[in-house]
C-alpha positions as CSV (number, residue, x, y, z in Angstrom):
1,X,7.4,-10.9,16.1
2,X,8.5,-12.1,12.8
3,X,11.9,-12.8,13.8
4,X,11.5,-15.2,15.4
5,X,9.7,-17.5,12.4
6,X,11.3,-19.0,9.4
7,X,11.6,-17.9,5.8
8,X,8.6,-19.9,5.1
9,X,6.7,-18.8,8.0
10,X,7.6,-15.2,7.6
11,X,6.4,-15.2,3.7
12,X,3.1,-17.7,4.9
13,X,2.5,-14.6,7.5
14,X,3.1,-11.9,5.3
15,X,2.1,-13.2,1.9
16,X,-2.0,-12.7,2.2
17,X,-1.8,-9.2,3.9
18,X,0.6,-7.6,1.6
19,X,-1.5,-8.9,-1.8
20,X,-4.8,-7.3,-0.3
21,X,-2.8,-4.4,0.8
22,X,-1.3,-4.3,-2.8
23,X,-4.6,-5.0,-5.0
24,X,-7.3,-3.6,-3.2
25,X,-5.1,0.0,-2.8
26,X,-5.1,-0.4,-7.2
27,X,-8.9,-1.5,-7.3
28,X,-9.8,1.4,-5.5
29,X,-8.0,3.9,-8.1
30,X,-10.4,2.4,-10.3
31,X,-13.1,2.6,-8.3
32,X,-13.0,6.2,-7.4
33,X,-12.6,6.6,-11.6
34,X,-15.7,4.8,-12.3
35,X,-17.5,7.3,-9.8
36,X,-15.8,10.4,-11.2
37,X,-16.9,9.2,-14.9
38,X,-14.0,6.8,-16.4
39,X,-14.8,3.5,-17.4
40,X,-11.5,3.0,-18.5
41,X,-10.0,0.6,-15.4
42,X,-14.0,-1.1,-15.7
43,X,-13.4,-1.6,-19.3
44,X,-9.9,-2.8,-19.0
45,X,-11.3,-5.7,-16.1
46,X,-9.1,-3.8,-13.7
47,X,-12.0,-3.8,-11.3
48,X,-11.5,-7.1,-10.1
49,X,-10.3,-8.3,-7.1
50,X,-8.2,-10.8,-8.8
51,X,-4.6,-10.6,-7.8
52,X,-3.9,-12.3,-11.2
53,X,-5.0,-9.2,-13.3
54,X,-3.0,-6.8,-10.9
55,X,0.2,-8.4,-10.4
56,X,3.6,-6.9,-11.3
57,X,6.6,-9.8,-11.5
58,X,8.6,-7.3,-10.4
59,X,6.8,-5.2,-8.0
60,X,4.2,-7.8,-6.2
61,X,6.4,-10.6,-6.3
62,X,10.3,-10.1,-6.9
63,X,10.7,-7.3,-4.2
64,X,8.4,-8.4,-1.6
65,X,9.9,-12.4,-1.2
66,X,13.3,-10.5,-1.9
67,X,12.8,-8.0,0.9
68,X,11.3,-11.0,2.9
69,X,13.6,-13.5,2.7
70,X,17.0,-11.4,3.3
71,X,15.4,-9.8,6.4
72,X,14.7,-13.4,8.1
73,X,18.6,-14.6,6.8
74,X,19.7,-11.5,9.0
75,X,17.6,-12.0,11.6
76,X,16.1,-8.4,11.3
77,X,12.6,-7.1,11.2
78,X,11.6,-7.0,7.0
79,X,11.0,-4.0,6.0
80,X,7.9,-4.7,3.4
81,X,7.0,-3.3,-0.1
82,X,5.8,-3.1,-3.3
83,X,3.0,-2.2,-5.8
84,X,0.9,-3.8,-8.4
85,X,0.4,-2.7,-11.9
86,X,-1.3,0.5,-11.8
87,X,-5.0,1.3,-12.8
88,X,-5.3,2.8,-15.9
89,X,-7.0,6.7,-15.8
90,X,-8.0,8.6,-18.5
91,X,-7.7,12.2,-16.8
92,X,-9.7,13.4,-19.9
93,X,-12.9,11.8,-18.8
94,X,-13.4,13.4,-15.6
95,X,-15.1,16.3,-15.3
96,X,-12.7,18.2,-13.4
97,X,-9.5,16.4,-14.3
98,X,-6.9,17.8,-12.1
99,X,-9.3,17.8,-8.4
100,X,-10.2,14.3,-10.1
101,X,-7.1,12.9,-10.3
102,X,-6.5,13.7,-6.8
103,X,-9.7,12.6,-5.5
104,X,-8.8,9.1,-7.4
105,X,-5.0,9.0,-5.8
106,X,-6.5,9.3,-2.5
107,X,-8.7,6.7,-2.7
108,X,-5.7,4.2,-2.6
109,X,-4.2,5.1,1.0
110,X,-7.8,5.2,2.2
111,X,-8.6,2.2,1.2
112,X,-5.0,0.7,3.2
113,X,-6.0,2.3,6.0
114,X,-10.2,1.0,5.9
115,X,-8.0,-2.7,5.5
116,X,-5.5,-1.7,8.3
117,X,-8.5,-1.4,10.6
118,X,-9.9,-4.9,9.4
119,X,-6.6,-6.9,9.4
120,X,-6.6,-5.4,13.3
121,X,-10.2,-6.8,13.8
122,X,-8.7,-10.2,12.4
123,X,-6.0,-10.1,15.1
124,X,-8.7,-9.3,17.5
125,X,-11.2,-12.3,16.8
126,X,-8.0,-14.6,16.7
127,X,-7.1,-13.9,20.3
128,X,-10.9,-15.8,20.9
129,X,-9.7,-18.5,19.5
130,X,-6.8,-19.8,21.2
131,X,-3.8,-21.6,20.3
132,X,-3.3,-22.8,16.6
133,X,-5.4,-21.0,14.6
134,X,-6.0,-18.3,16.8
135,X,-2.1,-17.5,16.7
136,X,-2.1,-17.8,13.2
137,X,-4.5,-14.8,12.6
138,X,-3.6,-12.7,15.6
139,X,0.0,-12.8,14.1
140,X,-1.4,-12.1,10.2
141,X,-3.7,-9.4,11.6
142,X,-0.9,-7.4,13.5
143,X,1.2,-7.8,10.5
144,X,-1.9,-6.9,8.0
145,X,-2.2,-3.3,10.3
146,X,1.7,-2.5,9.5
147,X,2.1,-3.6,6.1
148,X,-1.4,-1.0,5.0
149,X,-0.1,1.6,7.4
150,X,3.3,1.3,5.6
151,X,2.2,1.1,2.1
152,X,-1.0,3.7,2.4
153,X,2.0,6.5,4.0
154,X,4.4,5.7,1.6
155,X,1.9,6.4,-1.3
156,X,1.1,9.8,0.3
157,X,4.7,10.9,0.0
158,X,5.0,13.3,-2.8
159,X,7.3,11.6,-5.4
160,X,5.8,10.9,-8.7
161,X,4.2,8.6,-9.6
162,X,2.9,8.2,-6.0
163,X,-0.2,8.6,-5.0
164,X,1.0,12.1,-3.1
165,X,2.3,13.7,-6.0
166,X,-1.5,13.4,-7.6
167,X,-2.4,15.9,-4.5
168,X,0.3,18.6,-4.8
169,X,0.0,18.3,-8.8
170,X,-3.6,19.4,-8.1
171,X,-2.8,22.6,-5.9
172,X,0.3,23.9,-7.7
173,X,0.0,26.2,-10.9
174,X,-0.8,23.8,-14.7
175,X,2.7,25.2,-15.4
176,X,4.1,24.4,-12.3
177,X,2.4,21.2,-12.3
178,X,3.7,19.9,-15.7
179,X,7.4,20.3,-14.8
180,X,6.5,18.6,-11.5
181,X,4.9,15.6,-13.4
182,X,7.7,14.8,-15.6
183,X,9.8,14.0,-12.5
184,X,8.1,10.4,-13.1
185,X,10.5,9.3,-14.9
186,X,12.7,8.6,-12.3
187,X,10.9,8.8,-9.0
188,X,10.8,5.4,-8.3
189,X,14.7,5.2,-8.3
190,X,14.6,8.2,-6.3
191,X,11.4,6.2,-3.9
192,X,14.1,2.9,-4.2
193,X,17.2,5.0,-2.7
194,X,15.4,6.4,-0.3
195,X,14.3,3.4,0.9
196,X,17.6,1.6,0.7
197,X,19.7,4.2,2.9
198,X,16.2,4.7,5.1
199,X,15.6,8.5,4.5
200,X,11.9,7.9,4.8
201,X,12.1,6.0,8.5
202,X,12.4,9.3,10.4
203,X,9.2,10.5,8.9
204,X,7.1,7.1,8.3
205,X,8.4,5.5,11.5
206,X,6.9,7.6,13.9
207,X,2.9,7.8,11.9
208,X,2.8,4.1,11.5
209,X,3.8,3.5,15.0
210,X,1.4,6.3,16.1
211,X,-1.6,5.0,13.8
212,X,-0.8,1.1,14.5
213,X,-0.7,2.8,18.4
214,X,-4.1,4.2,17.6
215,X,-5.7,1.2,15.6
216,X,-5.2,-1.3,18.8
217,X,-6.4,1.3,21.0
218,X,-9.3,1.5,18.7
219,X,-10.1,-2.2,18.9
220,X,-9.0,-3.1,21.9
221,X,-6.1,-5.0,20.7
């Protein structure tokens, strides 16, 4: 599919999916904290849909384009990632901090996975339209289904600071949990490697291919 475009095309394809994927997955951290009783995000502006007050140079721009642009030079399939600046929580306004903090992670994948099923609607109102624009956003819709599915499973895995970790903190023992929270400080190098030498693609592979499977089957894709 997206082999076959240029480096421009690819990144005009992929570009408006992944930002949504990125911002609304953050937004909805804050969200979920605003229901559980922290203002903090809400406070902060960190509520708004705005890519502007969510982007990360490194994270939302640097790696994405990177990732983009050296796939389509090798003529491969890109592999696509990356994260915006994290919502702010303050744990110690919840009421229940630690099942909190869990509800609040979770609401992040959900949310990629509500948009996974709307990027697949996009693709399917595109088809109605024919050539031109009707490619356009059949071809941005299939792509916004895999980049969610990709980047709401990755979240789940159980690395600090992902979104995962939040739900095994909450289960495991305060002492337990506190030594399993200070892995943070290097879990995205660890996330990074694991990436790079594809570690994660015997386990993620088969549930986004299964989901994106179940998504089109859903919609009639």
């Amino acid at each position: 599919m997206l082999d076959q475009l240029s480096v421009i095309q690819t990144i005009a394809v992929v570009a408006l999916p992944l930002l949504f994927a990125i911002v609304v997955h953050e937004v909805s951290h804050g969200w979920a904290a605003l229901a559980l009783g922290d203002r903090t995000a809400e406070m902060l502006g960190r509520l708004s849909l705005n890519p502007v007050r969510h982007i990360d140079p490194f994270g939302t721009v640097i790696l994405p384009l990177g990732l983009v642009i050296t796939a389509s030079l090798a003529g491969t399939p890109p592999f696509v990632f990356g994260w915006a600046k994290p919502v702010p929580v303050t744990w110690e306004n919840l009421a229940r901090p630690r099942r909190d903090m869990a509800l609040v992670a979770v609401a992040g994948p959900l949310s990629n996975l509500v948009m996974a099923l709307l990027w697949g609607l996009v693709a399917k109102g595109g088809y109605g339209l024919g050539s031109g624009m009707g490619d356009f956003l059949v071809l941005v819709g299939l792509i916004g289904v895999v980049v969610n599915l990709v980047i709401g499973l990755l979240n789940l895995v159980p690395i600090p600071p992902l979104d995962g970790s939040r739900l095994v903190s909450a289960i495991l023992p305060e002492s337990a949990a506190a030594t399993y929270n200070r892995a943070e400080s290097w879990g995205v190098v660890a996330l990074l490697l694991l990436l790079v030498f594809g570690l994660l693609d015997p386990v993620l592979g088969p549930l986004v291919s299964g989901l994106r499977q179940g998504i089109h089957q859903f919609i009639g894709l």
